[in-house]
Each structure stands twice: as structure tokens, then as C-alpha cells.
Phi, psi and omega in degrees: 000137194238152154242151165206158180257140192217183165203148231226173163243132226219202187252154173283158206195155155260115156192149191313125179108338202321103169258115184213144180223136186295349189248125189293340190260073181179327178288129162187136167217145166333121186219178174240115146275140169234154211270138159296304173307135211224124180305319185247128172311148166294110170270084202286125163261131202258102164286136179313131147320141174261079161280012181236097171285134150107158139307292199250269170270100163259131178237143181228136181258179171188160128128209211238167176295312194212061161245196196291344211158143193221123180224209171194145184242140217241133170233162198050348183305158216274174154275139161083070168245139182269159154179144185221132193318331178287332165309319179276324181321291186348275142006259177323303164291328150296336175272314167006118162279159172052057156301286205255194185254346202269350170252183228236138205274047074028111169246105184239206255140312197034068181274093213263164205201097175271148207254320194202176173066356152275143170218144142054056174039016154253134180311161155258346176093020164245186210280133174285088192279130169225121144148227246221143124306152167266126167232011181233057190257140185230085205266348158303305171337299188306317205338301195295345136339288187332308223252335184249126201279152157261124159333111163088013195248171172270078169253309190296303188272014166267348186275320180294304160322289208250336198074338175213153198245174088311072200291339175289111181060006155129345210058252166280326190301321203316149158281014169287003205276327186284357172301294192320311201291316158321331179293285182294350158276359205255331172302298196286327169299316195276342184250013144286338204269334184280303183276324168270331188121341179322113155254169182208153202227139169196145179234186156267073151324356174195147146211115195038184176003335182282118162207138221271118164270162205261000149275021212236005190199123168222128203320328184306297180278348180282129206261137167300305176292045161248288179302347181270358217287338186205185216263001202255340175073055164264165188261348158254152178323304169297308204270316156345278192316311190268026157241333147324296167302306193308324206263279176322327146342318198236343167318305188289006249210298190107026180229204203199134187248167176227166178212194157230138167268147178241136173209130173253188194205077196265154187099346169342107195290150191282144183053040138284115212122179173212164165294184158068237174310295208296323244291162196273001152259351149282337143310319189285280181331286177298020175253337160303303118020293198263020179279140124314108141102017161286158184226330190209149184227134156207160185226161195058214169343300242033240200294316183294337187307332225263017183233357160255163252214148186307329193280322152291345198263334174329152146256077186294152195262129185228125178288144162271187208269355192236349191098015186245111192335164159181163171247150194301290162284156185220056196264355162263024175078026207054010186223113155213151209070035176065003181233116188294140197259041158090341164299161182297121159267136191218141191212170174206119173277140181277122158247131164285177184290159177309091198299327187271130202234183158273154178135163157233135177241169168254190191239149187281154161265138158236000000 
């Protein structure tokens, strides 16, 4: 076993705090060479990737971080839905990498492109092909990939899995993987608010230490442009600034910090979801989950329930001024027993910190 120093490259990635630099000799986290060459063939049984969400409206992404391209194809969508690439763009640009300084400087356009399932800016109710090039692709950067694991990264367990990897930029693992999903929520958000009224909202509530207390944003009233109002997307100001310093603290640093997202859904239509497998926050939970570089999910209370006692937690129930059931409180999120009772749902996902970071480190030899 030898050490020598080196310095490495990592995948392109989203994530709050996200520090990346175009010049690859500048890029490094700690890795292991592992040898290619392998004496004995592998015998694997390889099973298909799960690239397909849903039932009813189902979607599948495909492609690579620094391929040809990434997208997604939309199945079940209803017919005569308006919808148009300036609709998804809308979206697709809010995702958009190397907005800010605080994201990752990827210079892409992500310019979406529907292929099928539109006719005269309305669906037809066949499958909806959408999508986006890649033009900012460096899939040279990586060579030193080929031979090496990166820490906290999926290199090691799809190598493990599969026998073969995609080193340029992570592959499937990558968060460019989330343009389809964006694409196809910007679909699914619009034939919610045209049939039911649904609207749905997500801000930064944490970012590594700084946290938004949940009485300073009410859920009723809160606006996208409140959220959009500044680069880190808290909907106040003050807590905006000091998760901004937080991010830049540790920017300058060449490292990365995580956070948390919040997102409510107001208009909820009543009894969506089933008992048992189906229930509407285990739907919620994997679609979540299944985010790059997610660690944690709770909706309502969450975490916090568990330090309260049945009698505080309780939601007690009330006819309103319309004849309409409702609960005083909402500490089950709007959902019980898997089936939403009609309250604002509201949940948050955990982002660990950006596994890719700047430095040199060294490296094991084998």
C-alpha cells in the first residue's frame, strides 16, 4: 500500500450550500483506488432501475448527468389540459444550476423540448415525451473516477450492484435526474389547481444550523413571491440573510452545509390516499426520499409529536361557518389514517450536506 496526493472530481449535484468548481484540478474529496481489473467474471443478477413513479400519473426519467441528455416521459395524463414548454420552462428555470453563488456554477439553459402527448398546447391523453439537453457537458473531468470511489457518493454501491458504473458526473445518481421530475410536477401541479384549486408551495426552513421557527410563515397566506424574494428561497427576510451567511461561512471554506425543506398543499381534496401500503404520506415520503441527497422525511408534528402527550396532539374537530368539518389544529398534517381530511398538508425533507466538496486529499493506493 502506497500514499500519493492527488486531486479528484466529483459529480455534479444540487444541494443546499452546493460548492463546485469548473476547474477539475481544483475539485477533491477523499477517495479509494479500486483496481479494475477483476480476475473472475461477476455473476449479477441485475435487476431494472426503478425510474418509474406513480400509478394512475406515471413518470419516468432517463439519462446521465453528462450524456446526451435528461428527461422524462409522462404516461396517464388526462386529455385537453393546456400546457406548454413555457409552462414547464417556468419550473425548469427555478431549477436551473449557476443562479446564485450559493449553487452549483453549471452552466446549463435546460431548455425543454415536448416530443409527443401535446397537440395545439393541449394534451392528448397519450404519453408525454419531454426533453432537455445537456450543453454543458465535461464527462473528461471525471477520468480519475473510472479507477476511484468518492466518499458519500453512489459510485461504490452501483459498482457493487451492477458491474459497471457511469463515472462521468454520477450518472443516474446525479441531480440532473430531477429535471423529468420537474418537468412532469409542473404538468401535475397545473391539472391539480385546474381541477381541484390545489395549490402547492416549498420554501428553506434550515439551512445547517439557522432554523425558520414555523410561526414567522403562515401556511394560509404564503406566497411564491415570498419565496422567491431572495437567492436561498426563505419566505422571511431576516432568516433569508443569516442562512445566506451560513452558506458562505463554510463556501469560502471549499465545503457544504444541508438543510431543510418545507412544503405545504392547500386545497386538498378530502380522501386522497388508502389504508395500510397506499396511505398518502408513504406515497409522499418515497417520492420524496427518492431526491438525491435526501436523509429525512416527516409531515405534521413529525419528530416533535413524539415529546407530546394524546391529549395535546389531538386534533379536535369543528363544524365551521360553512357546515364544514374541520380540526382546530393540525399537527396531523393533514392526513390521517393515509387519507388527507381536507387541511393544508404540510411535510419536510432533510438534505445531508453536498458529498462533493474542494480539497486535496489523499489517496490509498492499492
Amino acid at each position: 500500500m502506497a500514499l500519493s496526493i492527488s486531486s479528484t472530481a466529483a459529480a455534479t449535484g444540487k444541494s443546499l450550500g452546493f460548492v463546485q468548481t469548473s476547474d477539475f484540478q481544483k475539485l477533491s474529496s477523499p477517495t479509494v483506488l479500486i483496481s479494475v481489473k477483476r480476475n473472475t467474471p461477476r455473476n449479477l443478477a441485475v435487476k431494472a432501475s426503478g425510474s418509474t413513479y406513480g400509478n394512475i400519473f406515471r413518470v419516468t426519467t432517463y439519462g446521465e448527468s453528462h450524456g446526451g441528455g435528461v428527461g422524462c416521459v409522462i404516461d396517464g395524463c388526462p386529455p385537453r389540459v393546456p400546457i406548454s414548454e413555457a409552462d414547464m420552462q417556468i419550473d425548469l428555470d427555478r431549477r436551473r444550476p449557476g443562479q446564485s453563488r450559493i449553487t452549483t456554477p453549471r452552466k446549463e439553459t435546460d431548455t425543454c423540448k415536448i416530443y409527443s402527448g401535446v397537440a395545439d398546447g393541449l394534451t392528448t391523453g397519450s404519453p408525454i415525451h419531454v426533453s432537455v439537453p445537456n450543453t454543458d457537458q465535461r464527462g473528461h473531468d471525471y477520468t480519475e473516477m473510472s479507477v476511484a470511489y468518492r466518499p458519500s457518493h453512489a459510485d461504490a454501491t452501483y459498482d457493487m450492484k451492477y458491474g459497471a458504473r457511469s463515472v462521468q458526473g454520477g450518472g443516474r445518481s446525479s441531480a440532473r435526474e430531477t429535471i423529468g421530475r420537474v418537468a412532469a410536477g409542473a404538468l401535475a401541479r397545473k391539472i391539480l389547481k385546474l381541477k381541484c384549486g390545489t395549490e402547492i408551495l416549498a420554501y428553506v426552513s434550515q439551512v445547517h444550523k439557522v432554523v425558520l421557527p414555523e410561526d414567522l410563515v403562515d401556511p394560509e397566506t404564503l406566497t411564491l413571491e415570498q419565496v422567491e424574494s431572495n437567492i436561498v428561497r426563505c419566505p422571511d427576510p431576516e432568516y433569508a440573510e443569516k442562512m445566506i451567511a451560513a452558506i458562505d461561512a463554510v463556501r469560502v471554506r471549499g465545503d457544504s452545509v444541508g438543510g431543510v425543506v418545507t412544503c405545504i398543499v392547500r386545497n386538498v381534496p378530502r380522501g386522497l390516499g388508502s389504508p395500510v401500503f397506499d396511505k398518502l404520506e408513504a406515497e409522499l415520503a418515497k417520492a420524496m426520499m427518492s431526491l438525491p441527497a435526501t436523509k429525512g422525511f416527516e409531515f405534521g408534528s413529525g419528530f416533535a409529536g413524539t415529546f407530546m402527550t394524546g391529549s395535546e396532539h389531538n386534533d379536535e374537530f369543528y363544524t365551521d361557518g360553512s357546515g364544514r368539518i374541520r380540526t382546530r389544529t393540525n399537527r396531523s398534517g393533514g392526513i390521517q389514517g393515509g387519507i388527507s381530511n381536507g387541511e393544508v398538508i404540510n411535510f419536510r425533507v432533510g438534505f445531508k450536506p453536498t458529498s462533493t466538496i474542494s480539497d486535496i486529499h489523499l489517496l490509498i493506493k492499492y
